[in-house]
Phi, psi and omega in degrees: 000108144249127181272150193222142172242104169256192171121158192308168140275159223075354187309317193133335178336311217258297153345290207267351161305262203333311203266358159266336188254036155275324196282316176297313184100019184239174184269151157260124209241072183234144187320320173306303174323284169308001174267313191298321194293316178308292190306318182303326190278355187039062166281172162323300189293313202271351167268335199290309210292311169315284155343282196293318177317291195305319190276016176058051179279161139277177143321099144300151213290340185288297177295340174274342186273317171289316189305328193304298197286338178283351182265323183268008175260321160349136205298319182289356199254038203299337203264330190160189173185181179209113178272101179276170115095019176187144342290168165255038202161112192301342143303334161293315182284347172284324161290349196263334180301331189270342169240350182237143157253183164215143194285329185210149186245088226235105138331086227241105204254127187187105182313158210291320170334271215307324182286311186297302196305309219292316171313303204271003166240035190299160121237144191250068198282104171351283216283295188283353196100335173304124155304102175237197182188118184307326191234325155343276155264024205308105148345153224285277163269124158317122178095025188233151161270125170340301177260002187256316176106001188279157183288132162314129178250160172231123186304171172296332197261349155261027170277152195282301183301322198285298144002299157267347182307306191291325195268001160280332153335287193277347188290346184269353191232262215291321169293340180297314163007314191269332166263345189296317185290323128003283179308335206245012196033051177272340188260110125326081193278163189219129182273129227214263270290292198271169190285166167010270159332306180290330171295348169258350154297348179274328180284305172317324186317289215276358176235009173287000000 
């Protein structure tokens, strides 16, 4: 089975990649991954990748479209795969047509409100990486970390203007996605709203 996950961020996407593709037995595929996996392995590619990361470039599409395809030529990936965070951009999906085909475009559908709580209401203990949520996952004491008692941060790119910055973002580079595929009868829409589970029994419905 290969797949493409599309939808804002906070959809879930990143989530419900990892628990179909534990299940299927196929990789979870997302672009952040192959730039790091690139820099780390220090290849060519992965250095040219480095350069432009540190100076606070984005990855031009001629490079992320050879990282993509050199990651799907890979043993693991013979069976299948799941693309998170690629393509962004309708030339990336015309380059990604020339070495791969995909069977399904699974579309992770979610208003824009339901995105800001779930992002800005991210908290952050610094030092270790814990992870909270006001109304999700709400720490023991508000604004604390559970086990340190130290005060909780909210990242930058987990600010409300930053928040929407990112989802004008994606309604202008990413959302035609949804109709290029749409057009080729490929797309799967998925309601991203109710929890965790029931949306990943909707996602198996749909890619069984």
């Amino acid at each position: 089975m290969r797949l493409i996950f599309l939808g804002p961020p906070g959809a879930g996407k990143g989530t419900m990649a990892s628990r179909l593709a534990h299940e299927l037995t196929i990789p979870h595929i997302s672009t952040g991954d192959i730039i790091r996996a690139a820099i780390q392995n220090g290849t060519e590619l992965g250095l040219k990748v480095k350069r432009i990361v540190e100076s606070g470039d984005l990855v031009p599409d001629d490079l992320t479209i050879t990282l993509v395809q050199n990651r799907l030529a890979e043993k693991d990936a013979d069976r299948g795969f799941i693309l998170d965070g690629f393509p962004r951009t309708i030339p990336q999906a015309e380059a990604l047509s020339q070495f791969s085909s995909v069977d399904k475009v699974i579309n992770f559908d979610l208003e824009e409100d339901e995105i800001i709580k779930r992002l800005s209401g991210r908290r952050v203990h610094k030092a270790s990486g814990r992870t909270y949520h006001v109304i999700y996952n709400p720490p023991k004491v508000d604004g604390k970390d559970d086990v340190t008692g130290e005060e909780l941060s909210i990242r930058p790119d987990d600010q409300v203007d930053a928040i929407k910055n990112r989802l004008a973002v994606y309604e202008k580079q990413t959302a035609p996605l949804i109709k290029y595929y749409s057009d080729r009868n490929l797309l799967a829409n998925l309601d991203a709203r109710p929890a965790p589970d029931a949306v990943f029994q909707a996602l198996t419905a749909i890619t069984s």
